[in-house]
Phi, psi and omega in degrees: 000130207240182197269010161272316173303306174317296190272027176259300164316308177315312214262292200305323161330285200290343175297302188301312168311312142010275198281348229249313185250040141337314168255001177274153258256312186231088151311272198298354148316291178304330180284313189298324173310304182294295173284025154246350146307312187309300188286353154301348187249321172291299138001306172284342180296318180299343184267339204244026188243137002296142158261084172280120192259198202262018172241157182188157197219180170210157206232158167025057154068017166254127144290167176208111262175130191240151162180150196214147231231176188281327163303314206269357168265340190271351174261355164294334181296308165329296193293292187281350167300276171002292204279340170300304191303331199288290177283344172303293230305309197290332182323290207311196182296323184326303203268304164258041162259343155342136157273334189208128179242022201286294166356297144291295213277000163286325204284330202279330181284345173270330168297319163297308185281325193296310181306321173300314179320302188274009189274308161298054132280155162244011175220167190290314184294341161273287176331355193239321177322296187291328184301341187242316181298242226337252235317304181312306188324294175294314159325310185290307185335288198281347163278351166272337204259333175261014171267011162295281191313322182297309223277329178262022151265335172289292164335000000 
């Protein structure tokens, strides 16, 4: 196993954690956690790129193959910086004036693995894989928060 595998795991880790202390008070304590593990593994990354990693599948006798390369590192570095700073914030004052944030630290850790997904690719069909997770990702986010907002406009 090689640190593309690691941080792909990791990152699927951190969706299932999330979710698991989600409604608990420092959620995002744990979120913060997972993702600086995340960025330690990226970090780690740098002398060893290109990187592939070691699962693949084949779709019409195309492969499909993730590996990352020094662009797709420097906006993953981006992307989970991001999310740290994201979960310090609900860690704050912010976060426990929240009633439930389980909501956000699922979207942003599935929103962090879909972007790796697409940040790695390594061919057009896996780009288009990570390219419809963000999307899916994001869309379920905002179609949640406003079917939030109707159900307390309805009350």
């Amino acid at each position: 196993m090689n640190l593309l595998n690691l941080l792909f795991l990791l990152s699927i880790f951190t969706v299932v954690l999330v979710y698991a202390v989600g409604k608990l008070r420092y959620a995002g304590l744990f979120g913060m956690i997972a993702y600086a593990m995340q960025l330690i593994v990226l970090i780690g990354l740098w002398d060893k790129m290109p990187l592939a990693a070691s699962f693949s599948f084949s779709v019409l006798d195309n492969v499909v193959h993730w590996e990352m390369n020094g662009l797709g590192w420097f906006f993953a570095i981006i992307t989970v910086g991001a999310a740290l700073f994201t979960s310090m914030y609900t860690v704050g004052d912010w976060g426990e004036t929240q009633k439930d944030l389980r909501l956000q630290h699922v979207s942003l850790a599935v929103n962090v693995l879909a972007m790796l997904i697409l940040l790695s690719s390594g061919d057009f069909l896996s780009l288009f894989i990570g390219w419809e997770l963000v999307s899916w990702a994001k869309s379920a986010f905002t179609q949640a928060r406003r079917h939030l907002k109707a159900t307390v406009f309805v009350i």
